[in-house]
SEVO-482955 format. One record per residue (C-alpha): residue number from 0; residue in three letters; chain; y, z, x. Coordinates in nm, 2 decimals, always signed. Example, Ala and Ser with C-alpha at 12.3 -4.5 7.8 and 13.67 -1.06 7.14 Angstrom:
+-----+---------+--------+--------+--------+--------+
! num ! residuo ! cadena !      y !      z !      x !
+-----+---------+--------+--------+--------+--------+
!   0 !     Ala !      A !  -0.45 !  +0.78 !  +1.23 !
!   1 !     Ser !      A !  -0.11 !  +0.71 !  +1.37 !
+-----+---------+--------+--------+--------+--------+
END
This chain:
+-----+---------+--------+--------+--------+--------+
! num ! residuo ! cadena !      y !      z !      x !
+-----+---------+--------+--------+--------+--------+
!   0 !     Unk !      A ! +12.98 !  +9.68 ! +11.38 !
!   1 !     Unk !      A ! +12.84 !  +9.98 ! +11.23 !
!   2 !     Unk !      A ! +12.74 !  +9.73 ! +10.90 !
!   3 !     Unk !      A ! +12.60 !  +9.51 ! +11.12 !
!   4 !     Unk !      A ! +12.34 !  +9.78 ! +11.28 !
!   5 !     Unk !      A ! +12.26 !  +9.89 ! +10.95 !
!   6 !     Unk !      A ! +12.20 !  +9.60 ! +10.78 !
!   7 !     Unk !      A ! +11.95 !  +9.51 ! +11.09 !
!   8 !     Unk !      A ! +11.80 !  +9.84 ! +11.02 !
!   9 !     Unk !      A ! +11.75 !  +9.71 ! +10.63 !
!  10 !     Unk !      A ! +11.60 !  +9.42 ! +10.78 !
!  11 !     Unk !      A ! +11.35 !  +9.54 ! +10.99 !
!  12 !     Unk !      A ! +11.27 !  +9.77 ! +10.71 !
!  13 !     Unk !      A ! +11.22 !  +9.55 ! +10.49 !
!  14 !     Unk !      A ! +11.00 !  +9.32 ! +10.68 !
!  15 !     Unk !      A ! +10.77 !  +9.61 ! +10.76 !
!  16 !     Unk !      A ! +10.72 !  +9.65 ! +10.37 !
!  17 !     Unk !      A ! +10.67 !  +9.28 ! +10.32 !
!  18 !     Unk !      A ! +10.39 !  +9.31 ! +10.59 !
!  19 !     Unk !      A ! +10.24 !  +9.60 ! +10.41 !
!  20 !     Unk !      A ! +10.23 !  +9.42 ! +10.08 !
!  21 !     Unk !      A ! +10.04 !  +9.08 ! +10.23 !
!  22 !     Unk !      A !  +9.85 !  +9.35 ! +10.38 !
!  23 !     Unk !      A !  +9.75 !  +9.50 ! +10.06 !
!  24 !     Unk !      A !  +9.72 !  +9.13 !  +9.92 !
!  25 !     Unk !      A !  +9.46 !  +9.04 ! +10.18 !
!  26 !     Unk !      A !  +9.25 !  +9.30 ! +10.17 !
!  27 !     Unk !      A !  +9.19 !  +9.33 !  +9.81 !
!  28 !     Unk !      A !  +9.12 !  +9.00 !  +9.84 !
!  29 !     Unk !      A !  +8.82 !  +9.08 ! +10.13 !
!  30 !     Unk !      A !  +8.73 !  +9.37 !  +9.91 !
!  31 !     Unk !      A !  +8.68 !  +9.19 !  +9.57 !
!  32 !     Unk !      A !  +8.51 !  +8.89 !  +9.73 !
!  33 !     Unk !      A !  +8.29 !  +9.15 !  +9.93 !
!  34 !     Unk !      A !  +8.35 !  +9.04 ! +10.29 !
!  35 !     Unk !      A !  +8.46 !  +9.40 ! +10.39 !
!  36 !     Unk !      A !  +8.29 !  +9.71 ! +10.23 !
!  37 !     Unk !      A !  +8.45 !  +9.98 ! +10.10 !
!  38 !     Unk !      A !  +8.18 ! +10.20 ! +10.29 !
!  39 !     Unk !      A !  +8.34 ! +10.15 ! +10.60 !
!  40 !     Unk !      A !  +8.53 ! +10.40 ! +10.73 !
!  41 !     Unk !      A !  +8.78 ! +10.20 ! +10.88 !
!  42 !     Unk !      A !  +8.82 !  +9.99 ! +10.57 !
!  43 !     Unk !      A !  +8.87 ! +10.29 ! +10.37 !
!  44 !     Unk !      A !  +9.13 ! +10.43 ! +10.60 !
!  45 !     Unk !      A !  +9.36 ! +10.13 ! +10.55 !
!  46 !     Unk !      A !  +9.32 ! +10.09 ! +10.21 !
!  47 !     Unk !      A !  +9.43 ! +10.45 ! +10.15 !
!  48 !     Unk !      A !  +9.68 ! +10.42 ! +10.32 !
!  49 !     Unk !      A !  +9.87 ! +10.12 ! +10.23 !
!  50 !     Unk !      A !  +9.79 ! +10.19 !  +9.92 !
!  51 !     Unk !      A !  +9.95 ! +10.58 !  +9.96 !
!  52 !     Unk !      A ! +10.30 ! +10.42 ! +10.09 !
!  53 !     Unk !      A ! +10.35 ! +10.13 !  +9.88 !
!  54 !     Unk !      A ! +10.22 ! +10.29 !  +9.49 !
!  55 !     Unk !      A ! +10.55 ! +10.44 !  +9.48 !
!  56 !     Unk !      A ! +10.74 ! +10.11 !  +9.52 !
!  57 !     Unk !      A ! +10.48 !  +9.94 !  +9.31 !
!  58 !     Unk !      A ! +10.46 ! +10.12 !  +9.03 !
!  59 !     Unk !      A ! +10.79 ! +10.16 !  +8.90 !
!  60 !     Unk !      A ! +10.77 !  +9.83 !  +8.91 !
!  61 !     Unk !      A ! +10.45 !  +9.77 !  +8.72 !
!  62 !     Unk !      A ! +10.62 ! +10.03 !  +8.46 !
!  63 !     Unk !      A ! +10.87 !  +9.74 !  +8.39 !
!  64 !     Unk !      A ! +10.67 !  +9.41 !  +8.37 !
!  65 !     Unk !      A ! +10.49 !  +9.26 !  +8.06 !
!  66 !     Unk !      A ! +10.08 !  +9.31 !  +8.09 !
!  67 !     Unk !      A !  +9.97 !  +8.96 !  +8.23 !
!  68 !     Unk !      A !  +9.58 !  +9.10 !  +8.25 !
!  69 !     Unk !      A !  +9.43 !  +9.04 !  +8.56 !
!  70 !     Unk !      A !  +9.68 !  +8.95 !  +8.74 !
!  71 !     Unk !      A !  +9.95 !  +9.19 !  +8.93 !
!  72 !     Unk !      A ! +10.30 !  +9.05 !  +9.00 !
!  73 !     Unk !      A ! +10.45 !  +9.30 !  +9.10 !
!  74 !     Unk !      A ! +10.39 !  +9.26 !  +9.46 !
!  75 !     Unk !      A ! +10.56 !  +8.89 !  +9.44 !
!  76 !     Unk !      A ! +10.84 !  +9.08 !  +9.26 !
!  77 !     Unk !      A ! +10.90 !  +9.33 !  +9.53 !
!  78 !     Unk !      A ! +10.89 !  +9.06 !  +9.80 !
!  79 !     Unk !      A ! +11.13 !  +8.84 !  +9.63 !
!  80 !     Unk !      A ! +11.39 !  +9.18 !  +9.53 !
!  81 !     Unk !      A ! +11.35 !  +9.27 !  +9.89 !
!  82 !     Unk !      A ! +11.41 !  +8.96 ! +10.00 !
!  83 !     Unk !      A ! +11.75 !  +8.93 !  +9.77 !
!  84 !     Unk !      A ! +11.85 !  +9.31 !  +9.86 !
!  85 !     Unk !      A ! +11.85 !  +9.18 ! +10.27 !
!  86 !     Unk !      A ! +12.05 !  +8.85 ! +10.19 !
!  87 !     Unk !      A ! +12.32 !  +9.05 !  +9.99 !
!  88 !     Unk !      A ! +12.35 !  +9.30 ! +10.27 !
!  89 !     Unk !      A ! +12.37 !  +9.09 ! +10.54 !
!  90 !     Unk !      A ! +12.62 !  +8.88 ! +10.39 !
!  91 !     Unk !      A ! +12.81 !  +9.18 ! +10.31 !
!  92 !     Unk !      A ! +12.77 !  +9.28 ! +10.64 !
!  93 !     Unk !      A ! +12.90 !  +8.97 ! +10.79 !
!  94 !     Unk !      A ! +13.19 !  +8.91 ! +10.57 !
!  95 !     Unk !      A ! +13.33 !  +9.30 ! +10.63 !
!  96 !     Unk !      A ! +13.40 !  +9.15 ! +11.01 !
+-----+---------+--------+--------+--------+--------+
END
């Protein structure tokens, strides 16, 4: 039962940091196609700070991939090893019934 509460905990965890990262996705996206200014308060607020609570995550990560220019993977790598980290536990979870 215990593994069961804990891997729901993982879960919800992990779907708060997959909201953060589409998040993150979106508004750069508003950012670099200048719908939202960075002048606004507001704007600036939320970039900050989903930027201050998912660098950690993402960089280590960015440390490890190849240079593709441009473009950052990383996010979609995160998502996806999340994604795979909360399949594993659950099924461990289940099968320790």
């Amino acid at each position: 039962m215990l593994l069961i509460t804990l891997s729901q905990i993982i879960g919800y965890l992990v779907s708060i940091i997959i909201v953060l990262v589409i998040t993150q996705f979106v508004l750069s996206l508003l950012i670099s196609f200048n719908v939202v200014n960075m002048q606004n308060n507001f704007v600036e607020a939320i970039w900050r700070a989903v930027n201050a609570l998912l660098d950690p995550i993402l960089n280590p990560i960015r440390k490890l991939m190849p240079n593709t220019g441009a473009i950052d993977f990383s996010p979609l790598v995160l998502i996806v090893g999340l994604n795979i980290l909360d399949i594993v536990i659950r099924n461990l979870a289940t099968t320790a019934l």
